[in-house]
DSSP file (Angstrom, degrees, kcal/mol; ACC not computed):
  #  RESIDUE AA STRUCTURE BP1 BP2  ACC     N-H-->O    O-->H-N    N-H-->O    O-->H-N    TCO  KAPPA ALPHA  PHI   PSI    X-CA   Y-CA   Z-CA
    1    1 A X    >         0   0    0      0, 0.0     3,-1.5     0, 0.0     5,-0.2   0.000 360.0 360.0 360.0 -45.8   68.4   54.6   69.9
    2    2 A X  G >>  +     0   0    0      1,-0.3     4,-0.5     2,-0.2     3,-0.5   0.647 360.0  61.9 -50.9 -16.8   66.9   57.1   72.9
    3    3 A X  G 34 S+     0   0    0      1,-0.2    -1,-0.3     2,-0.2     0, 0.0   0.630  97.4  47.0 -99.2   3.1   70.2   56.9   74.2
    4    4 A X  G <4 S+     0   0    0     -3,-1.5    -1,-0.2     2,-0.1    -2,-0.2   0.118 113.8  46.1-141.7  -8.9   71.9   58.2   71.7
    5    5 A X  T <> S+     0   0    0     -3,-0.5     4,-1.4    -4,-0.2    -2,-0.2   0.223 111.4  59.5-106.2   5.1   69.6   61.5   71.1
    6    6 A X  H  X S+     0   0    0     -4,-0.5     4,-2.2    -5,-0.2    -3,-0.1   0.827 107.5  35.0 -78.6 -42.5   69.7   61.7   74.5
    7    7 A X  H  > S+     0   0    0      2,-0.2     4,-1.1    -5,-0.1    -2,-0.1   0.553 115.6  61.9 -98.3 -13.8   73.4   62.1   74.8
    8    8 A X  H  > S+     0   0    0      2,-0.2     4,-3.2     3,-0.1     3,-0.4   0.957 110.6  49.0 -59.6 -59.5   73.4   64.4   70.9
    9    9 A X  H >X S+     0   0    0     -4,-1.4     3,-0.7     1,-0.3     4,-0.7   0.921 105.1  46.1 -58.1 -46.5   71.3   66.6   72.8
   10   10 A X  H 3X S+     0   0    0     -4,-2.2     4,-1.9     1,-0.3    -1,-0.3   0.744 117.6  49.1 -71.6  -3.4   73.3   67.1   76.1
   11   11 A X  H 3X S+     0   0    0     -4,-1.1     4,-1.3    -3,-0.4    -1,-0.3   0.748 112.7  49.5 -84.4 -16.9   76.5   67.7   73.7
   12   12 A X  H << S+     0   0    0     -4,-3.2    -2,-0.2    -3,-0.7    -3,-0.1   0.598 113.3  45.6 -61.3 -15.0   74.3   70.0   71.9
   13   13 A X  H  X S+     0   0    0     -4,-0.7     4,-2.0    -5,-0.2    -2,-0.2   0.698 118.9  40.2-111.0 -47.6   73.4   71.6   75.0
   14   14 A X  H  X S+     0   0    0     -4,-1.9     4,-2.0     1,-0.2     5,-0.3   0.801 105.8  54.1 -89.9  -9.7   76.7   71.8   76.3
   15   15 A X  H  X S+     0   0    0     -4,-1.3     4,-2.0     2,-0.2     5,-0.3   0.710 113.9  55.3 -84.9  -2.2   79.0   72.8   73.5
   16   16 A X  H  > S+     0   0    0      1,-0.2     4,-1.7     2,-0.1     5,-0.3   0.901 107.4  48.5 -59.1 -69.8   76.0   76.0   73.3
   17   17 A X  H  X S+     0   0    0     -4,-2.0     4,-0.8     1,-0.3    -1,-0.2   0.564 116.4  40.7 -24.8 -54.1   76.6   76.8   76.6
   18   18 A X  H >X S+     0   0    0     -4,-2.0     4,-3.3     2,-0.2     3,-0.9   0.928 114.5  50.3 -52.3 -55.6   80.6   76.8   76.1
   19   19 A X  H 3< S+     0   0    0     -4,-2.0     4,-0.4    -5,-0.3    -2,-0.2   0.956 111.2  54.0 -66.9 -29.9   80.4   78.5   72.9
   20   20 A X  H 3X S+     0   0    0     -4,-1.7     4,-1.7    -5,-0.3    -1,-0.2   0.790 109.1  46.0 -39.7 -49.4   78.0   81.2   75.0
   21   21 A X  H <X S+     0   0    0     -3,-0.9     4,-1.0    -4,-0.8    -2,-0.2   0.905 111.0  49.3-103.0 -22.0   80.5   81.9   77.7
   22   22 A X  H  < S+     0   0    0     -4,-3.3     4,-0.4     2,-0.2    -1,-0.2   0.399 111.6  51.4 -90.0  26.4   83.6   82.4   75.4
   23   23 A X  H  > S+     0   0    0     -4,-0.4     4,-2.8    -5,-0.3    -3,-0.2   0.771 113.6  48.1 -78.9 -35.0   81.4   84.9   73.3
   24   24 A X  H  < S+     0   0    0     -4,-1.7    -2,-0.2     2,-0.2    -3,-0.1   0.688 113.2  40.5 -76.2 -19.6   80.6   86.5   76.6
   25   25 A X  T >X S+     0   0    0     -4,-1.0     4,-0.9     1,-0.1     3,-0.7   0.852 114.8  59.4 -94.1  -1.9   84.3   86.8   78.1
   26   26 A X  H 3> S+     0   0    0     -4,-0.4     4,-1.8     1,-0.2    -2,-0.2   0.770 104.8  47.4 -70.0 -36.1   85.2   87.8   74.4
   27   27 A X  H 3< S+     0   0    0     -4,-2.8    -1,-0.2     2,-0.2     4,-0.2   0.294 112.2  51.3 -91.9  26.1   82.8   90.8   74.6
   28   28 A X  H <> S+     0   0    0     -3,-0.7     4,-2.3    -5,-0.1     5,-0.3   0.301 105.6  52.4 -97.9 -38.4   84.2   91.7   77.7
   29   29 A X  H >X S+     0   0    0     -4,-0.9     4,-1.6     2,-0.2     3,-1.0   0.961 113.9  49.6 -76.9 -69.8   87.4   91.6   76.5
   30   30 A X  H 3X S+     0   0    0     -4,-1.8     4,-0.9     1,-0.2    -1,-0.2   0.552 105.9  44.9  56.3-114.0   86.2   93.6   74.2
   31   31 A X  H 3> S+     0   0    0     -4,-0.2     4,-1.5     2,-0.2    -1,-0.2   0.634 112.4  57.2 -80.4 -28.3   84.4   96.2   76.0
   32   32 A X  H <X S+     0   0    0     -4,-2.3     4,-1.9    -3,-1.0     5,-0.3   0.971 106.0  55.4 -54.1 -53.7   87.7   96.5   78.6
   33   33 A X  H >X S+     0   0    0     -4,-1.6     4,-6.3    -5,-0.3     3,-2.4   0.944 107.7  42.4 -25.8 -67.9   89.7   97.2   75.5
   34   34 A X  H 3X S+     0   0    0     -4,-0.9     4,-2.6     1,-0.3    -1,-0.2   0.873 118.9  48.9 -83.5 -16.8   87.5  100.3   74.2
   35   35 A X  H 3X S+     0   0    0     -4,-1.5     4,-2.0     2,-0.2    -1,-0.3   0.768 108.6  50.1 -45.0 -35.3   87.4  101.6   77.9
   36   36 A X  H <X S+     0   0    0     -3,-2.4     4,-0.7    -4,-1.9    -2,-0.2   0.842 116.9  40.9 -97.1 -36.1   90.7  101.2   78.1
   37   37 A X  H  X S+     0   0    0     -4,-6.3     4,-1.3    -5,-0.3    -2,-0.2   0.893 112.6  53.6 -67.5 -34.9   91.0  103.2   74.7
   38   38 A X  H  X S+     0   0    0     -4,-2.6     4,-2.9    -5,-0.2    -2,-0.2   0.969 109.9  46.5 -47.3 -60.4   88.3  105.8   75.6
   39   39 A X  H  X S+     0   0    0     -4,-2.0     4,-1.4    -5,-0.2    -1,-0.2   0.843 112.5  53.6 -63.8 -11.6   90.2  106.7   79.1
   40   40 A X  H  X S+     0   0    0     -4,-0.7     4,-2.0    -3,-0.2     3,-0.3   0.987 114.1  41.3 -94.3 -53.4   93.9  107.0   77.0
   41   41 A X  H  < S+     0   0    0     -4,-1.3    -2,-0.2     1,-0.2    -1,-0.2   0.704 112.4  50.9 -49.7 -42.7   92.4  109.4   74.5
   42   42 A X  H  X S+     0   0    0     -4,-2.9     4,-1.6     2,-0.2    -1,-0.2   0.677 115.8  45.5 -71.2 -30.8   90.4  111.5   77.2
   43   43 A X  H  X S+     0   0    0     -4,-1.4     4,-1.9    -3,-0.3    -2,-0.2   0.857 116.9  47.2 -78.1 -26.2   94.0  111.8   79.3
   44   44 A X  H  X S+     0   0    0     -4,-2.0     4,-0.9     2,-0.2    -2,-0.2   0.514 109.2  47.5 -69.4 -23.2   95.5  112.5   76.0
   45   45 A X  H  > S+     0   0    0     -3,-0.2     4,-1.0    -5,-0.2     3,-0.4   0.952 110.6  57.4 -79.3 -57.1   92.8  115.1   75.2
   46   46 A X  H  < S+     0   0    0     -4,-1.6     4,-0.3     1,-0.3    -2,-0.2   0.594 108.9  47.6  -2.1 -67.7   93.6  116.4   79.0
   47   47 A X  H >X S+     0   0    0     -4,-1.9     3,-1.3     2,-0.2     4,-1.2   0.852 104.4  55.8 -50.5 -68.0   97.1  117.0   78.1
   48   48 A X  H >< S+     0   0    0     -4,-0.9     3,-1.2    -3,-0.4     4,-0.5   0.839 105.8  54.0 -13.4 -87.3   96.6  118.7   75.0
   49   49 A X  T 3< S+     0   0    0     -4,-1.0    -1,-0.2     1,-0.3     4,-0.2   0.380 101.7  56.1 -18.6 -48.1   94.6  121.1   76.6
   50   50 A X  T <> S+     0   0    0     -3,-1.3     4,-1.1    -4,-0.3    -1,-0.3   0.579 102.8  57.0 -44.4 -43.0   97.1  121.9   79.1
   51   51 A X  T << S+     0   0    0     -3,-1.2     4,-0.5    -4,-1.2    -2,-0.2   0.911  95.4  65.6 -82.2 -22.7   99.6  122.7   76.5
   52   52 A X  T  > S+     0   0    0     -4,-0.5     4,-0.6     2,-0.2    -1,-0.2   0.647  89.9  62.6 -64.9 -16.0   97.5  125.4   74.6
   53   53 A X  H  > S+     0   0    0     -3,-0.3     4,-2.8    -4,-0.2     5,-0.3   0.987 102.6  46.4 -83.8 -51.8   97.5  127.5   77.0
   54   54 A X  H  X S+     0   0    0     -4,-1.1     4,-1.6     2,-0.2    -1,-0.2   0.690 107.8  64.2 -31.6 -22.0  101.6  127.9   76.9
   55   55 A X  H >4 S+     0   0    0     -4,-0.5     3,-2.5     2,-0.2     4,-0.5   0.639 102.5  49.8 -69.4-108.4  101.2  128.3   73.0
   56   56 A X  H >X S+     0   0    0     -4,-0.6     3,-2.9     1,-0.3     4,-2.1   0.444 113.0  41.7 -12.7 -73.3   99.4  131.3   73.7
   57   57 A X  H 3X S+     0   0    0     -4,-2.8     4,-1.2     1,-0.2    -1,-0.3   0.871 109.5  53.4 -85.4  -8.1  101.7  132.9   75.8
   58   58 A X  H << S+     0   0    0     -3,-2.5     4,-0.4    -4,-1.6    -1,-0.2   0.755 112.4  45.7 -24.9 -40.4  104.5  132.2   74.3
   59   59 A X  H <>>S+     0   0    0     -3,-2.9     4,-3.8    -4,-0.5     5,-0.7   0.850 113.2  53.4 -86.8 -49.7  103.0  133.7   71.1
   60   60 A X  H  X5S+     0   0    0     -4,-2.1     4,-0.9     1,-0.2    -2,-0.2   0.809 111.0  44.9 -49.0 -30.6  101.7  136.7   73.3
   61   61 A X  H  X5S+     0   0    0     -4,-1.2     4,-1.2    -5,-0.3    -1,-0.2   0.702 109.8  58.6 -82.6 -26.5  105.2  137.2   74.6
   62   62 A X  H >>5S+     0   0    0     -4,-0.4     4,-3.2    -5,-0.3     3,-1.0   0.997 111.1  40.8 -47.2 -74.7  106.4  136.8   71.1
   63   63 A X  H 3X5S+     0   0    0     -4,-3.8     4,-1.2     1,-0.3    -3,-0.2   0.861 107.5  55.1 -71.8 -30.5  104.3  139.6   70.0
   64   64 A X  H 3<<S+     0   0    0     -4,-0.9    -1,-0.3    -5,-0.7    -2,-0.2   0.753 114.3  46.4 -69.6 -11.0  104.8  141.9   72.6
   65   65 A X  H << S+     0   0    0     -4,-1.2    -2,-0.3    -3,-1.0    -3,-0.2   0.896 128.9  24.5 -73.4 -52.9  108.7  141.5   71.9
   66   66 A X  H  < S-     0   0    0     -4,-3.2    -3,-0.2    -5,-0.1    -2,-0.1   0.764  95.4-146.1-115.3 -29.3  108.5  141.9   68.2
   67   67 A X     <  +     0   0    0     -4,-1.2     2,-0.4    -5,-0.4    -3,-0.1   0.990  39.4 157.1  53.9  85.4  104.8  144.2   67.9
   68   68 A X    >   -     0   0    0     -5,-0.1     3,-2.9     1,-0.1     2,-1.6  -0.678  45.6-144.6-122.3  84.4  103.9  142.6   65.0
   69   69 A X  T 3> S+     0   0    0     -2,-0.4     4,-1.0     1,-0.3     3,-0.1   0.474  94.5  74.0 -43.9 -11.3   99.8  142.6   64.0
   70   70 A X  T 34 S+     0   0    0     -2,-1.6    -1,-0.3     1,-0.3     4,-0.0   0.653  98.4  36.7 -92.0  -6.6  100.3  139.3   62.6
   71   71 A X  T <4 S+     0   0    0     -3,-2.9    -1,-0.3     2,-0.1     3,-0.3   0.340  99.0  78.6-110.3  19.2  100.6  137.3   65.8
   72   72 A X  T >> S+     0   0    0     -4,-0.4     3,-2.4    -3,-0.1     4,-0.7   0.869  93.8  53.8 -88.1 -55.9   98.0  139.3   67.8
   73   73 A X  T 3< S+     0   0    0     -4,-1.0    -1,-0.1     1,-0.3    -2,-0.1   0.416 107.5  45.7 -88.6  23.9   95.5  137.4   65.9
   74   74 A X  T 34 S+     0   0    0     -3,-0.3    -1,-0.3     2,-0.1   -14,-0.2   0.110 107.8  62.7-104.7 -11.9   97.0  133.7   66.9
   75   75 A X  T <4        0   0    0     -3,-2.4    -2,-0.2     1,-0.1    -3,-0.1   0.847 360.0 360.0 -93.4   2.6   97.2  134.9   70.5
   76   76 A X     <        0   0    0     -4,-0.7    -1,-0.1   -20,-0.0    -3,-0.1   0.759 360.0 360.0-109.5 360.0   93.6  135.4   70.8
């Protein structure tokens, strides 16, 4: 009968352990994931950024072709 709570426990002991290390590479997986989404959104932001400044002068060349009051106040 000891021998048989003996052996309950260490499968109690080890399926914790198991269930323990795939919670842990699962919040790893996880946590790579929303890193790996954070940095794509911040290069994406990056980008963006980059591109407003061509709106503007584009629109600035716009209005100095056309002199029109209603795009002076999208180029500033």
């Amino acid at each position: 009968m000891n021998g048989t709570c003996s052996s309950s426990v260490f499968t109690d002991v080890y399926l914790v352990s198991y269930f323990k290390q795939k919670m842990e590479k699962k919040k790893k997986k996880k946590k790579k994931k929303k890193k790996k989404k954070k940095k794509k959104k911040k290069k994406k932001k990056k980008k963006k950024k980059k591109e407003i400044p061509r709106k503007i002068l584009h629109l600035a060349l716009i209005y100095l072709h056309t002199k029109t009051p209603k795009l002076q106040i999208f180029t500033l």
